[in-house]
ROSE-4610 file (N, C-alpha, C; in Angstrom, 1 decimal, always signed):
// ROSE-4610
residu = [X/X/X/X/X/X/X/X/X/X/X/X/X/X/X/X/X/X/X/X/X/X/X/X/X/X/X/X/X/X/X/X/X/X/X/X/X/X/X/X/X/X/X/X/X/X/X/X/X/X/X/X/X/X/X/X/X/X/X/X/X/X/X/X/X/X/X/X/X/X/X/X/X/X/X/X/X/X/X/X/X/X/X/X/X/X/X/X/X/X/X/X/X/X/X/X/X/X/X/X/X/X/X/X/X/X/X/X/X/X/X/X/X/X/X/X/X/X/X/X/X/X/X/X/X/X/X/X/X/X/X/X/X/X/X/X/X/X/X/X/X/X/X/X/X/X/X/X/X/X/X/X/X/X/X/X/X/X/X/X/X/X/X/X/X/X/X/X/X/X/X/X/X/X/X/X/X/X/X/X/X/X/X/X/X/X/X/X/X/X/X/X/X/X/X/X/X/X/X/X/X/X/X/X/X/X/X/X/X/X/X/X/X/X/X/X/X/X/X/X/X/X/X/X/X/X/X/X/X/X/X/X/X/X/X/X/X/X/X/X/X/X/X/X/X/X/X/X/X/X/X/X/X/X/X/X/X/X/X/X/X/X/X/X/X/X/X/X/X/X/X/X/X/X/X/X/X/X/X/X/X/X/X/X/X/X/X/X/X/X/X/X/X/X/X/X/X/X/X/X/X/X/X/X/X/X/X/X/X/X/X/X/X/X/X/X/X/X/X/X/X/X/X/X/X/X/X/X/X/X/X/X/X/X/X/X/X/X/X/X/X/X/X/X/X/X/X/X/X/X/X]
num = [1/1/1/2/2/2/3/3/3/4/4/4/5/5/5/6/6/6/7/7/7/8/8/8/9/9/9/10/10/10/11/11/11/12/12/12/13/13/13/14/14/14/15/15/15/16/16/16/17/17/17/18/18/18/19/19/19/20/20/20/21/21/21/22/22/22/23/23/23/24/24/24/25/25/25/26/26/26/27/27/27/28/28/28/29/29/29/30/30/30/31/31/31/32/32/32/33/33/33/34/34/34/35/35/35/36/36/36/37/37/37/38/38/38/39/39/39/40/40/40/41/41/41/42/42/42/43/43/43/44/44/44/45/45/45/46/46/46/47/47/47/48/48/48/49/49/49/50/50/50/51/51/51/52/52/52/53/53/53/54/54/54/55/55/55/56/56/56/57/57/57/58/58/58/59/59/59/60/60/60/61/61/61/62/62/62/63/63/63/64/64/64/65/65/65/66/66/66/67/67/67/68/68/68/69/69/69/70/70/70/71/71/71/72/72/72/73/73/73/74/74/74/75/75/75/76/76/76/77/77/77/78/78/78/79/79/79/80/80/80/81/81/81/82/82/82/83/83/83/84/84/84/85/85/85/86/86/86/87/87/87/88/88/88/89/89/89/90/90/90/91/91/91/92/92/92/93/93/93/94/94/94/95/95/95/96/96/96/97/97/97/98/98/98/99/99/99/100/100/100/101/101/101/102/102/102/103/103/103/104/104/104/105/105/105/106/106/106/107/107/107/108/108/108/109/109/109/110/110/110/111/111/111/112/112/112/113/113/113/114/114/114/115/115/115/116/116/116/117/117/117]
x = [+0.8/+0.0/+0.9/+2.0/+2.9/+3.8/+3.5/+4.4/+2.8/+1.9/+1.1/+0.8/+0.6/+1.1/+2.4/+3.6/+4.4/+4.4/+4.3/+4.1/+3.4/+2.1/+1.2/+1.9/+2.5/+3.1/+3.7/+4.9/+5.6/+5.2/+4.1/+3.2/+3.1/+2.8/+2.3/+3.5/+4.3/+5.4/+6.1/+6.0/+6.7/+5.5/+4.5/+3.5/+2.9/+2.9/+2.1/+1.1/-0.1/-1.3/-2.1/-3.4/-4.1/-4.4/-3.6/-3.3/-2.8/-3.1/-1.9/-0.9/+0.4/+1.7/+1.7/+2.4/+2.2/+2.8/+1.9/+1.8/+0.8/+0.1/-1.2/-2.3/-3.2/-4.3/-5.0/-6.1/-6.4/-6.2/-6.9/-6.8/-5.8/-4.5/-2.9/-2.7/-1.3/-0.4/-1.4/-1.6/-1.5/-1.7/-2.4/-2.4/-1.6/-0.8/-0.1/-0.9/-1.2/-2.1/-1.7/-0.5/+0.3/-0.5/+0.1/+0.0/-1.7/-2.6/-3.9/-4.9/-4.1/-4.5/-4.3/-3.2/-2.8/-3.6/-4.2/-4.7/-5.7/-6.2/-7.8/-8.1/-7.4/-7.6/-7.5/-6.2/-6.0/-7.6/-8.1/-9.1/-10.3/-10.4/-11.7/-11.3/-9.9/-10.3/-10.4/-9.9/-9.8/-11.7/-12.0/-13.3/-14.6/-14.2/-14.9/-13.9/-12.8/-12.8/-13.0/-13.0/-13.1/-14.9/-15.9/-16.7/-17.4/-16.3/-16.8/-17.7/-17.8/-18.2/-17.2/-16.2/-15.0/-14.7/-14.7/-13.7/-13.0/-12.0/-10.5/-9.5/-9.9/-9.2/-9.4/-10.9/-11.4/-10.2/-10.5/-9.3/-7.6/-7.6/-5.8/-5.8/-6.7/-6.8/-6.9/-7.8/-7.7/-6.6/-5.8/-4.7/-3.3/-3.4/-2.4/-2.5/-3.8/-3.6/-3.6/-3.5/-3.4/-1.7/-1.0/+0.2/+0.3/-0.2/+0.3/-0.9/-1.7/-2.5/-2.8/-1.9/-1.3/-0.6/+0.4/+1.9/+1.7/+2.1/+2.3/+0.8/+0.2/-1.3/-1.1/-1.9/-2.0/-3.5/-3.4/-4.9/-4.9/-6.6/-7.0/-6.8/-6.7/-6.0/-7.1/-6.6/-7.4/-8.2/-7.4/-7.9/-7.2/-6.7/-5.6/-6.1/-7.0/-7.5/-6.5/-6.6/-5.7/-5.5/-3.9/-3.9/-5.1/-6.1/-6.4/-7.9/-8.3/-9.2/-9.1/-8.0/-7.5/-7.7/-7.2/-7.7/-8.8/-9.3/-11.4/-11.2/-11.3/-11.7/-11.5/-9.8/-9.5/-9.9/-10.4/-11.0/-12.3/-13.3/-14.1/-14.0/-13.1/-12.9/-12.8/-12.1/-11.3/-12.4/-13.3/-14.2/-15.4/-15.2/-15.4/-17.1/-17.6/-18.9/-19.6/-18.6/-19.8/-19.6/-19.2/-18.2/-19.5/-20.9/-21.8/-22.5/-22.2/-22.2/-21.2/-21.9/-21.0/-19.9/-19.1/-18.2/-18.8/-19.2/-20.1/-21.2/-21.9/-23.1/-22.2/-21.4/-20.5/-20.0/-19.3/-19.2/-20.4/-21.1/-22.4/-23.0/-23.4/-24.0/-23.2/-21.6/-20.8/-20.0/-19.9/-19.0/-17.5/-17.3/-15.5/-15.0/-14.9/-13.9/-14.1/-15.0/-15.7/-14.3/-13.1/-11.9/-12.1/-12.6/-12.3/-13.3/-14.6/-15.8/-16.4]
y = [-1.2/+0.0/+1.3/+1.1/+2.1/+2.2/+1.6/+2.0/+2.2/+2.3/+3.2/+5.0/+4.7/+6.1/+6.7/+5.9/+6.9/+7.0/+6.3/+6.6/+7.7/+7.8/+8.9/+10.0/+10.1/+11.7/+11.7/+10.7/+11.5/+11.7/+11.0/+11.4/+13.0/+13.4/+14.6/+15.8/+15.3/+15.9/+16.6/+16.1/+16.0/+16.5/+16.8/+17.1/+16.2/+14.5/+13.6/+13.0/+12.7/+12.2/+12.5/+13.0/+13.2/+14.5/+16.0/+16.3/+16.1/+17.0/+16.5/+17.3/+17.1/+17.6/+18.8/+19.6/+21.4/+21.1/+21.4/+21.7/+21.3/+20.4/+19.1/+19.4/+18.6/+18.1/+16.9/+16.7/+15.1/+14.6/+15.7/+15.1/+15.4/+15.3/+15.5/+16.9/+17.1/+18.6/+19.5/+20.7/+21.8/+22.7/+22.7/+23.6/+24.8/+25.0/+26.2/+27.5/+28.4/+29.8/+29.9/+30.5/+30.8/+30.0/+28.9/+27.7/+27.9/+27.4/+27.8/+29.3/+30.3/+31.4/+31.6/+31.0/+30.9/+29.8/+29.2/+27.6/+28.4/+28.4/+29.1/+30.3/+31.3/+32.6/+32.2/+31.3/+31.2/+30.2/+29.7/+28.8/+29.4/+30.4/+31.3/+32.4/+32.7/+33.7/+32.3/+31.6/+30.9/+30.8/+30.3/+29.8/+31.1/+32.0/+33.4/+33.5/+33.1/+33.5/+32.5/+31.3/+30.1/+30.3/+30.7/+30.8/+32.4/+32.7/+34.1/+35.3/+35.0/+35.5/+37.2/+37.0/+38.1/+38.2/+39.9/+40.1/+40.2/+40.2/+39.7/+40.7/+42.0/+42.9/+42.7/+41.7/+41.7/+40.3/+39.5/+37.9/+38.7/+39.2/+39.8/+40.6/+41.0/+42.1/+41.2/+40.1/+38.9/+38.4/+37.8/+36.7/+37.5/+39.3/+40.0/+39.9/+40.2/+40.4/+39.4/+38.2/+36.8/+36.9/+37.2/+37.3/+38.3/+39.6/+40.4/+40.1/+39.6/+39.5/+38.2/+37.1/+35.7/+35.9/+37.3/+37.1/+37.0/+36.1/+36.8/+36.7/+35.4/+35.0/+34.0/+34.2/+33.4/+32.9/+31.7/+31.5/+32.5/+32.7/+33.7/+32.5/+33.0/+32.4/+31.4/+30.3/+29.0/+28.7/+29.1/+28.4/+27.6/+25.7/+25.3/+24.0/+24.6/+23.2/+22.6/+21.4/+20.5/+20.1/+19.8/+20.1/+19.6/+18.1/+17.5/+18.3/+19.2/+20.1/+21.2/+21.9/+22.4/+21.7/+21.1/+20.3/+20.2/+19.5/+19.7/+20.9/+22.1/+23.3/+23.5/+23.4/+23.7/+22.4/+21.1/+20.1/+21.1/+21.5/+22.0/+23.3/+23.9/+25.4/+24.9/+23.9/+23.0/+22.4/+21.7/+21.0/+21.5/+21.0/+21.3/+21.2/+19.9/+19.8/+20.9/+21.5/+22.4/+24.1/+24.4/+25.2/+26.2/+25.8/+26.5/+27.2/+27.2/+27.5/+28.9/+30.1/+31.0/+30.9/+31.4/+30.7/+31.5/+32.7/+32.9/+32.0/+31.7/+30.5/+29.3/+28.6/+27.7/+27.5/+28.7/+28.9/+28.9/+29.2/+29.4/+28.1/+27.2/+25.8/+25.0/+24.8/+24.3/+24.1/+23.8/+24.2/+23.7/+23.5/+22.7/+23.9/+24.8/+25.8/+26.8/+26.5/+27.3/+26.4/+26.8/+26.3/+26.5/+28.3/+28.6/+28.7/+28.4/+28.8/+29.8]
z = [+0.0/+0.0/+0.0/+0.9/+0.8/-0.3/-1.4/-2.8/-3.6/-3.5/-4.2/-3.9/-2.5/-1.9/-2.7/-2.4/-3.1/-4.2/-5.6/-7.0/-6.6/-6.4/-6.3/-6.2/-5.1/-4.9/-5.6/-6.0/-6.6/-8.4/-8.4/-9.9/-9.8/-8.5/-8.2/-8.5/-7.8/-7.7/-9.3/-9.9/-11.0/-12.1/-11.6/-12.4/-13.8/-13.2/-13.8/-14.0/-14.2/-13.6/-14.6/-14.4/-15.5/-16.0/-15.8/-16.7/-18.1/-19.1/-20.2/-20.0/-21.4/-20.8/-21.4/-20.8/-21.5/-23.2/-23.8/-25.0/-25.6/-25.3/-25.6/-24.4/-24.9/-24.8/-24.9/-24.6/-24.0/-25.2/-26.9/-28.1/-28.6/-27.9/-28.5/-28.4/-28.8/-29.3/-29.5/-29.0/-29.0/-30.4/-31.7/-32.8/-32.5/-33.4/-33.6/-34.2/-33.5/-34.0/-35.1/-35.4/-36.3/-37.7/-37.8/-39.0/-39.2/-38.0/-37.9/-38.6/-38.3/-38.8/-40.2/-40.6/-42.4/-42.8/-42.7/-43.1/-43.3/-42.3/-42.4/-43.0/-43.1/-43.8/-45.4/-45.8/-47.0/-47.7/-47.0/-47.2/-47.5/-46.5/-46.2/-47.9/-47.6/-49.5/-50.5/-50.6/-51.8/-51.8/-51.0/-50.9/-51.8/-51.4/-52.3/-53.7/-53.8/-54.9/-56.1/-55.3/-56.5/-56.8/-55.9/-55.9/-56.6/-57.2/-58.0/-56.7/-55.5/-54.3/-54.0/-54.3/-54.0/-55.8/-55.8/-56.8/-57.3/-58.2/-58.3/-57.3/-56.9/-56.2/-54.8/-54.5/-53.5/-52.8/-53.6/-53.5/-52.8/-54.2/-54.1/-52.6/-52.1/-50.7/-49.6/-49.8/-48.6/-48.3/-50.1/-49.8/-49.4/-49.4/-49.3/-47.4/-46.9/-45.5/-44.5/-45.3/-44.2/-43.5/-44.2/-43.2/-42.4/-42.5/-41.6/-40.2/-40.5/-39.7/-38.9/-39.5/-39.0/-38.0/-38.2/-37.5/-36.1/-35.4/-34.2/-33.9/-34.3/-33.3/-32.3/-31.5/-30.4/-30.3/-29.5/-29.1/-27.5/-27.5/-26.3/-25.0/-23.5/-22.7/-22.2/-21.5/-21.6/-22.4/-23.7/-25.4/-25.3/-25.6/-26.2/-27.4/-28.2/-29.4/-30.2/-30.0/-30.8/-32.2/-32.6/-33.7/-34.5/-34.2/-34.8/-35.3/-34.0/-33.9/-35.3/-35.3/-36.6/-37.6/-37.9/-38.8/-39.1/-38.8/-38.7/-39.0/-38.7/-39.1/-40.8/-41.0/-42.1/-43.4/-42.8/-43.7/-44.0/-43.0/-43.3/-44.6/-44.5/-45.4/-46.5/-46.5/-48.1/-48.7/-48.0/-48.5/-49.8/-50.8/-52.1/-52.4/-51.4/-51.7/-50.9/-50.0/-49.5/-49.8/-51.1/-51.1/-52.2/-52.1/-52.6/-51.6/-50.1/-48.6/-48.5/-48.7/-48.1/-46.7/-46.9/-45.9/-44.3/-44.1/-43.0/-42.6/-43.5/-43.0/-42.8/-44.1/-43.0/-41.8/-41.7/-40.0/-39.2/-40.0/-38.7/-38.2/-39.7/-39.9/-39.4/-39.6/-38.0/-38.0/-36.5/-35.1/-35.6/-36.3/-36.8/-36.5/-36.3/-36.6/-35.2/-34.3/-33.2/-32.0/-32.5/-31.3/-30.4/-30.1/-28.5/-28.3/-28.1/-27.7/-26.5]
C-alpha cells in the first residue's frame, strides 16, 4: 500500500497524472495559432474566390492580408485546441462539396472551426 502512496506523490510531484503535458491536450499537441490562422484565412479567400463570391481585387486584398494578420497569433488564454481540432476546421474550409455555402453560414452551420468557444 505504501508503494502506491508513493508513486502517487511523486506522480504529483513531477506534475504527472491526468493532466496533459504542457503543450497538448487530452486530443494530442496543441495547434499552432500561427499555422492555424494561415490555413484558415487562405481557405476562407480561396473559398470566395473560386466561388466568384470576391472580386478579383477583393481575392488579391484577402490573400495580401493573411500574413500580416497571422503574425504573431496566439490562441485567447485557456484556449488550447488541438492540432487535430485544426484540422477539422480547415478540412471544413477546403471542402469542395460544401463550397456552394457562403463561408459565414458555413461557419455558422458548423461548429468545426468554433476552437475557443
Amino acid at each position: 500500500m505504501w508503494k502506491i502512496a508513493l508513486v502517487t506523490t511523486t506522480l504529483a510531484l513531477f506534475g504527472c497524472g491526468t493532466e496533459p503535458a504542457p503543450g497538448s491536450t487530452d486530443a494530442g499537441p496543441v495547434a499552432d495559432p500561427v499555422d492555424h490562422c494561415i490555413e484558415s484565412e487562405f481557405w476562407m479567400c480561396r473559398r470566395e474566390e473560386f466561388t466568384g463570391r470576391a472580386t478579383d481585387e477583393a481575392s488579391a486584398a484577402c490573400f495580401a492580408a493573411i500574413d500580416p494578420m497571422c503574425d504573431g497569433a496566439s490562441w485567447p488564454a485557456g484556449c488550447m485546441p488541438s492540432a487535430s481540432a485544426s484540422e477539422a476546421c480547415i478540412d471544413l474550409l477546403r471542402d469542395g462539396e460544401r463550397i456552394d455555402i457562403a463561408t459565414p453560414d458555413l461557419l455558422e452551420r458548423f461548429d468545426d472551426c468554433a476552437l475557443c468557444p
